[in-house]
Every structure is written in structure tokens, then in C-alpha cells.
NUTIZA-999102 format. One record per residue: residue in one letter; x, y, z of N, C-alpha, C, O, CB in turn. Coordinates in steps of 0.1 Angstrom, whole numbers, padded with zeros to 4 digits, always signed. Glycine has a CB too. Layout:
BEGIN
AXYZXYZXYZXYZXYZ/...
% end
This chain:
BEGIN
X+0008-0012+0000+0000+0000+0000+0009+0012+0000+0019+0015+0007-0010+0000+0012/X+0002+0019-0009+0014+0037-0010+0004+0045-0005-0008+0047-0007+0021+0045-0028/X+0016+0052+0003+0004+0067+0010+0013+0079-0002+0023+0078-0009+0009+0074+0037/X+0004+0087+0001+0008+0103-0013+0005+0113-0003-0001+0112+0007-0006+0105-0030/X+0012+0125-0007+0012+0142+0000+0010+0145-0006+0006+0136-0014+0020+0151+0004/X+0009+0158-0010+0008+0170-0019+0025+0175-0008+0029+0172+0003-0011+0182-0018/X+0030+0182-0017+0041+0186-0015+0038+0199-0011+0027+0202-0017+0050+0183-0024/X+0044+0214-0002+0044+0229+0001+0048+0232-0007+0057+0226-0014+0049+0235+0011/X+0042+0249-0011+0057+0255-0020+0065+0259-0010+0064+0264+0001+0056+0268-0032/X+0074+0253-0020+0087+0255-0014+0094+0257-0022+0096+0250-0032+0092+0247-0007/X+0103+0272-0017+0109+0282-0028+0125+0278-0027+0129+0276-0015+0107+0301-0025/X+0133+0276-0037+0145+0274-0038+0153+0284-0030+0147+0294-0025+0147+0273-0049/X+0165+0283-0028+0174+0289-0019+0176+0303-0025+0176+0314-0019+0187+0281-0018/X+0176+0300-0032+0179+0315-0045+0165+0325-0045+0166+0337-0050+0179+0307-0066/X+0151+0321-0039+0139+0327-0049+0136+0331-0040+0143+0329-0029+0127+0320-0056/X+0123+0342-0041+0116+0347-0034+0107+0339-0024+0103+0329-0030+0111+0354-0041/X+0101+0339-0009+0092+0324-0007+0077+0332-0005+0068+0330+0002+0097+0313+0011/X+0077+0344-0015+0062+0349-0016+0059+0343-0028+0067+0346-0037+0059+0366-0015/X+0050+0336-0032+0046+0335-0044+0034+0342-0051+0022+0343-0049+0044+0324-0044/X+0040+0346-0059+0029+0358-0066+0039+0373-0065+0036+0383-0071+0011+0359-0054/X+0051+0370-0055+0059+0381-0051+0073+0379-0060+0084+0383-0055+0061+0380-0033/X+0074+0374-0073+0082+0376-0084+0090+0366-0081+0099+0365-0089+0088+0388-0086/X+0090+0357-0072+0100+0350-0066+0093+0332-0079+0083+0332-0087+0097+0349-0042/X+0102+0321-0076+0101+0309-0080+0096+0304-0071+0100+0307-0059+0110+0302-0084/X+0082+0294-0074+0079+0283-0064+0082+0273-0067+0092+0272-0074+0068+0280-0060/X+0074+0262-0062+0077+0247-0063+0061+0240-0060+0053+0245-0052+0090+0241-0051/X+0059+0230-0066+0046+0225-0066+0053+0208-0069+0063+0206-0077+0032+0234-0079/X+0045+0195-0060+0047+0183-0063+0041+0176-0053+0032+0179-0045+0060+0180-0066/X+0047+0164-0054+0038+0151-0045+0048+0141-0039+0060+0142-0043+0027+0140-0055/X+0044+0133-0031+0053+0122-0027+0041+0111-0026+0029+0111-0024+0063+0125-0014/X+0052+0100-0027+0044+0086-0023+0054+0079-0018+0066+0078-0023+0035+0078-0036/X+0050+0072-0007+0057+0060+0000+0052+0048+0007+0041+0045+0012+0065+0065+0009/X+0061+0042+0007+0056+0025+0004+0056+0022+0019+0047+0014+0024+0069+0012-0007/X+0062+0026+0025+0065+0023+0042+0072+0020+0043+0075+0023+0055+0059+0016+0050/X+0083+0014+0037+0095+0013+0034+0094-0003+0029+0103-0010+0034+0104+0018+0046/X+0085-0006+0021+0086-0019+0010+0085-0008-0006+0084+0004-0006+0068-0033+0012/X+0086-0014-0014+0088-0011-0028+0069-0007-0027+0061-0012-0019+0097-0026-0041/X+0067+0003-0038+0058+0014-0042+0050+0007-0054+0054+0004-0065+0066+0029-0046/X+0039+0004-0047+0029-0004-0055+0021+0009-0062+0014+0016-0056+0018-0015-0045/X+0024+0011-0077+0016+0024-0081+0005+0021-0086-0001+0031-0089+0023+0033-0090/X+0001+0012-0089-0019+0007-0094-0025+0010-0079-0037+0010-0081-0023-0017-0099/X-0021+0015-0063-0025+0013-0053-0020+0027-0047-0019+0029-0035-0022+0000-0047/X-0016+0037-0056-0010+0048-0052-0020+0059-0056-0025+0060-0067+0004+0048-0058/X-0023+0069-0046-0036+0078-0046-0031+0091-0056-0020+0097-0052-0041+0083-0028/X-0036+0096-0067-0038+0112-0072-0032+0117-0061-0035+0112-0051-0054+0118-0075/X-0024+0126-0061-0022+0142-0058-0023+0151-0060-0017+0151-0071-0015+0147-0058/X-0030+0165-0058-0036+0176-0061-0030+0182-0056-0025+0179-0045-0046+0177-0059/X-0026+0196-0061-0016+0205-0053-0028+0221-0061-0038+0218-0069+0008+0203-0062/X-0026+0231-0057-0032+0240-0059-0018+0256-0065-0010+0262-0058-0043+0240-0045/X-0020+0256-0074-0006+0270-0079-0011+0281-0074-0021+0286-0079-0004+0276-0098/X-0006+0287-0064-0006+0305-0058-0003+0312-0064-0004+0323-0059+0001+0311-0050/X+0002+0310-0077+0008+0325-0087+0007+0320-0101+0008+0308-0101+0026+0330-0084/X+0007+0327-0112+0007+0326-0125+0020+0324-0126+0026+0329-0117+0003+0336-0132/X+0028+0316-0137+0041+0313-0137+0042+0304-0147+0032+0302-0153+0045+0309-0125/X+0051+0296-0152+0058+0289-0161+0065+0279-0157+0077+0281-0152+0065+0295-0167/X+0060+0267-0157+0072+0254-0153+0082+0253-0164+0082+0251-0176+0066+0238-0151/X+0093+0253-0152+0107+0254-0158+0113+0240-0161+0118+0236-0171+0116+0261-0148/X+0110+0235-0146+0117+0217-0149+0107+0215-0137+0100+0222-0130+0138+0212-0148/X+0113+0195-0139+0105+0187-0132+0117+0172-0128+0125+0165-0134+0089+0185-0143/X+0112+0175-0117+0127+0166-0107+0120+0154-0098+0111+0154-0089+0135+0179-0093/X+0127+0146-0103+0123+0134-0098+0131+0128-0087+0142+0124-0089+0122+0126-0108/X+0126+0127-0074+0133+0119-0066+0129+0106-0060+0118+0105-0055+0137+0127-0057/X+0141+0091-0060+0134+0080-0055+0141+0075-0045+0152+0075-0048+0132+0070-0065/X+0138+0071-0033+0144+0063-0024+0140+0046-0025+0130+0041-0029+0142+0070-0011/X+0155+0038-0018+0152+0024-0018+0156+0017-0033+0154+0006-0036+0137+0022-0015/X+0163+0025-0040+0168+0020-0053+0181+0017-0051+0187+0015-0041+0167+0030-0065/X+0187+0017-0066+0180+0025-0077+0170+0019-0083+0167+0007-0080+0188+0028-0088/X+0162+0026-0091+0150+0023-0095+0144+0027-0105+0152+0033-0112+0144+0024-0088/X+0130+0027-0110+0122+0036-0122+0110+0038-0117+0106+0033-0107+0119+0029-0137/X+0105+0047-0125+0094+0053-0122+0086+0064-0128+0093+0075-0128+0096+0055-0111/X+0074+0064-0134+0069+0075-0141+0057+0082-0132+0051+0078-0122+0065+0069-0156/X+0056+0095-0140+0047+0104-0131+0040+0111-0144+0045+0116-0154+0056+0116-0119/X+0023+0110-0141+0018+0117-0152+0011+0132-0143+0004+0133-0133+0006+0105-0162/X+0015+0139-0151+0011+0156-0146+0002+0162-0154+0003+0167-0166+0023+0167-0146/X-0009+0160-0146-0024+0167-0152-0025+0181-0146-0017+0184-0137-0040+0157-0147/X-0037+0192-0151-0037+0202-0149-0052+0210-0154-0055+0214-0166-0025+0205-0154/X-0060+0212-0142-0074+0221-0148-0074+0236-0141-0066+0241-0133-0090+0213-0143/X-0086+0240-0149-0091+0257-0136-0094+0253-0122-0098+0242-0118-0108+0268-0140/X-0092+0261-0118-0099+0259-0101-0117+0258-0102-0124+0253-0093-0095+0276-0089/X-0119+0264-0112-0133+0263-0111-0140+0253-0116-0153+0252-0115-0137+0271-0115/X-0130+0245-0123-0134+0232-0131-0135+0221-0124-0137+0222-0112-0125+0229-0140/X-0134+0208-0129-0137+0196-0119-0118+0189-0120-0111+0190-0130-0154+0183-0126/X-0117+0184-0108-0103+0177-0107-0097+0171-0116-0100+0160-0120-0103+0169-0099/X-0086+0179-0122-0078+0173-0131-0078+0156-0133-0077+0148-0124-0066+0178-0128/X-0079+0152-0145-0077+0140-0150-0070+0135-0161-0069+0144-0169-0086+0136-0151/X-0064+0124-0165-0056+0120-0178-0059+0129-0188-0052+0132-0198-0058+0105-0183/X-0072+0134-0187-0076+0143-0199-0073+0152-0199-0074+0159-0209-0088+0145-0203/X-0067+0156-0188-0060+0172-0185-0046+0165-0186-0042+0162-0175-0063+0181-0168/X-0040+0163-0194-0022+0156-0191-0017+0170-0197-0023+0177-0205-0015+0139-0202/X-0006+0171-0191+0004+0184-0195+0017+0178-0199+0023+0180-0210+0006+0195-0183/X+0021+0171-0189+0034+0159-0196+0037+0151-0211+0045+0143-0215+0031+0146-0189/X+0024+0158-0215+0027+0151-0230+0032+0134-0234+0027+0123-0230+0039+0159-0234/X+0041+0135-0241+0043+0119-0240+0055+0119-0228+0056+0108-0223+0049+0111-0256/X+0063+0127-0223+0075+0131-0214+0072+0132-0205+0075+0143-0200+0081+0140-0215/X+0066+0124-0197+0063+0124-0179+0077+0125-0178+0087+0122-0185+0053+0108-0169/X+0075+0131-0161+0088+0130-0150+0092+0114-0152+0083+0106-0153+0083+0134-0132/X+0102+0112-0152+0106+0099-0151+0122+0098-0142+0132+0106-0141+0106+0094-0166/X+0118+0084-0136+0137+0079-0132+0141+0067-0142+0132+0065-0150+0139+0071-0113/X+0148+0061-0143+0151+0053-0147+0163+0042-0145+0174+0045-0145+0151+0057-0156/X+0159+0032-0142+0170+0026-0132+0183+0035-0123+0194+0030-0124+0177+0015-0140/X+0180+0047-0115+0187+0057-0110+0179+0058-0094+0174+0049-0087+0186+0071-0121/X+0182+0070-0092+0174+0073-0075+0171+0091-0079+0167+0098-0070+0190+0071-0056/X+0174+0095-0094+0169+0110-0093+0167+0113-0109+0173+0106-0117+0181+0120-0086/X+0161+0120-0113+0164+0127-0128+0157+0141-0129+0149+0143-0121+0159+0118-0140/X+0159+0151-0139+0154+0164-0133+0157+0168-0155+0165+0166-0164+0167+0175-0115/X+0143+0173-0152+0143+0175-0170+0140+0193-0172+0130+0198-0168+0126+0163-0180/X+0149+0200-0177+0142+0209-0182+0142+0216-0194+0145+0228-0196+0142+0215-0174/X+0136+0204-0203+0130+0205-0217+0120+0204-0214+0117+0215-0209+0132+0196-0227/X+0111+0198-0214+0098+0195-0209+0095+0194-0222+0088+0203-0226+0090+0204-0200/X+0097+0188-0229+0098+0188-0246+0081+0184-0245+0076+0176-0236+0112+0173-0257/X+0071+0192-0256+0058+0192-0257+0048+0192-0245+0037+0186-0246+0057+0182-0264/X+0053+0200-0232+0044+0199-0223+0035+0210-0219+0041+0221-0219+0049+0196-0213/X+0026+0211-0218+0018+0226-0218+0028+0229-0200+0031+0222-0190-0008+0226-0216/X+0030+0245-0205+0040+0247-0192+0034+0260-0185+0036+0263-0174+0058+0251-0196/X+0023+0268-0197+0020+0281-0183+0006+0273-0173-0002+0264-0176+0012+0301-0193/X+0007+0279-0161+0001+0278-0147-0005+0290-0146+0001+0300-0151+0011+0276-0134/X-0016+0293-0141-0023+0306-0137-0026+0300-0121-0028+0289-0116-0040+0312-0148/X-0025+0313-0117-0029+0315-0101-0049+0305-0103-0057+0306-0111-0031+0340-0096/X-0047+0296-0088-0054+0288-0088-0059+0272-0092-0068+0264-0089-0058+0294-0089/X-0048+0274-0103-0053+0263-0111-0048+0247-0102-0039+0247-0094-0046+0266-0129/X-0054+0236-0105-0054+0228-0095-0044+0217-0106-0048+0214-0117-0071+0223-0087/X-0031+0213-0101-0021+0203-0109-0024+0193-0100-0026+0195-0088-0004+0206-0110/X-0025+0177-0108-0025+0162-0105-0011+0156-0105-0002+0162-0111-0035+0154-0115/X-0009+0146-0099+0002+0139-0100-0004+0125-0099-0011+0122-0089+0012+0142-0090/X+0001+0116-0113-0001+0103-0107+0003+0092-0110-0001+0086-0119-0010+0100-0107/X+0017+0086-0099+0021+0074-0104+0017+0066-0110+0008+0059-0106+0025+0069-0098/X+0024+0066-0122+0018+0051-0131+0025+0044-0133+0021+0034-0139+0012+0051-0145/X+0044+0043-0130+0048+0027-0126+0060+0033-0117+0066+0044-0119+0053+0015-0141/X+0061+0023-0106+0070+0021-0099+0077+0010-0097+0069+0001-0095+0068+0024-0090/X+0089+0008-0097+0099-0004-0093+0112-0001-0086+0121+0007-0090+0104-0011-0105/X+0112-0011-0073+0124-0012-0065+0126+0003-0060+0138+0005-0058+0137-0020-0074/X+0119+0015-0059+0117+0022-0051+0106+0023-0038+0094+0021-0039+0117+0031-0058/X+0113+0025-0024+0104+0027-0015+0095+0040-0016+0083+0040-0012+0110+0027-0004/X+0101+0050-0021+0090+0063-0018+0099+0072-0033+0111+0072-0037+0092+0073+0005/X+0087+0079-0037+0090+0087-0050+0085+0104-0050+0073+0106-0050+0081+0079-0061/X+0093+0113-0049+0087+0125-0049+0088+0131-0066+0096+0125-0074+0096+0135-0037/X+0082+0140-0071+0081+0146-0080+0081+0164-0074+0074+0168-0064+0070+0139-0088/X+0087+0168-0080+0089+0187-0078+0087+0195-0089+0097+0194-0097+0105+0193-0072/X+0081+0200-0092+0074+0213-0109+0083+0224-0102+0078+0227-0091+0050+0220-0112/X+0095+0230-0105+0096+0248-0103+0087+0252-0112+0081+0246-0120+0111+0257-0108/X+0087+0261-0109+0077+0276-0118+0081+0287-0117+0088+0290-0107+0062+0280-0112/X+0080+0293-0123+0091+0312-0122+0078+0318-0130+0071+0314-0139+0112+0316-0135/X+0077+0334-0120+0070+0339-0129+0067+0343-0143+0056+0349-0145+0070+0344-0127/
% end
């Protein structure tokens, strides 16, 4: 069984930690196994909510209990809309991924829709895990 977070923003060392205040945030999820390997057919959606209009820059993958793989599909609606779903994918064919490693961090984002408006509600949702105990994913964003 995997438990999931929503991850805080949380502003890099470098940024502003007001968001909406010109500074970079951070938006993502975690999931962990309890410390057995990360059953992702049994791993819950993440929903995170964006505080500021902005642009994802990259997208960073981290795994413990490897090395290991693992993909993440990143959906994205309005706040006023109903909860992001596969039909909202922004990841394109280029989800976050690891690949037999413990990290990877992309920032091409080759074909992903990348602007964010204040409010809008981002999904996270493991769709495979192996030989990792727990998997975080992190979106920066800059205004």
C-alpha cells in the first residue's frame, strides 16, 4: 500500500518564498511504500493548488530504496473546473521519469503545456514504480 502528499511550495534557496511576489515556487507530491517497494496501481492522485501565475521550468524526480524507475503523469485544470484527470495531461508523452537511478530532473519538458495561472489545481499520478520505497516529484515555476 502507498500513502501520497501533496508537497508545500517551497521556494528554492535562490527565490523569493512569496509566491505571486516575483519569486520561483515549487509544486509536487510524494508517495511512499512504508518502506517496501511502491505499488503504483494502489498509489492515490495528488492535487496541489498554484498561488501564482508562472511557467514550469523543470520537473525533478526523486526515488528512495533504489536504484530504481518510475513514471509520473502531470495533469492540470481551472480551479473552477472539476479535478484534473488524464484528460488534462500536460506531460505530454514526457512524464517525469527515473530510470533505473534514485533521481532525474528535465528541463525540456519537450511538448508539455508549461503556463500555470494562479489557482489552477495540478494532479500527480504514479503510473509505474519499481524497487523504489518512496517517490517525490517537484514542478519549479518562475514567474
Amino acid at each position: 500500500m502507498s500513502t501520497a502528499a501533496a508537497l508545500a511550495s517551497i521556494p528554492p534557496p535562490s527565490s523569493s518564498s512569496t509566491p505571486g511576489g516575483g519569486g520561483t515556487y515549487s509544486k509536487g507530491a510524494a508517495w511512499s511504500g512504508g518502506g517496501l517497494a511502491i505499488v503504483a496501481s494502489s498509489a492515490d492522485v495528488v492535487y496541489a493548488e498554484a498561488p501564482a501565475d508562472g511557467t514550469i521550468v523543470s520537473a525533478t524526480v526523486l526515488g528512495g530504496g533504489g536504484p530504481g524507475s518510475c513514471a509520473i503523469e502531470v495533469w492540470k485544470s481551472t480551479y473552477p473546473g472539476a479535478l484534473p484527470t488524464s484528460a488534462n495531461k500536460i506531460s505530454a508523452s514526457a512524464p517525469p521519469t527515473i530510470t533505473a537511478a534514485s533521481k532525474s530532473k528535465d528541463t525540456t519538458l519537450a511538448g508539455w503545456t508549461t503556463a500555470v495561472a494562479a489557482g489552477d489545481i495540478v494532479g500527480f499520478k504514479l503510473l509505474s514504480a519499481s524497487a523504489l520505497t518512496w517517490v517525490s516529484v517537484i514542478l519549479e515555476i518562475t514567474p
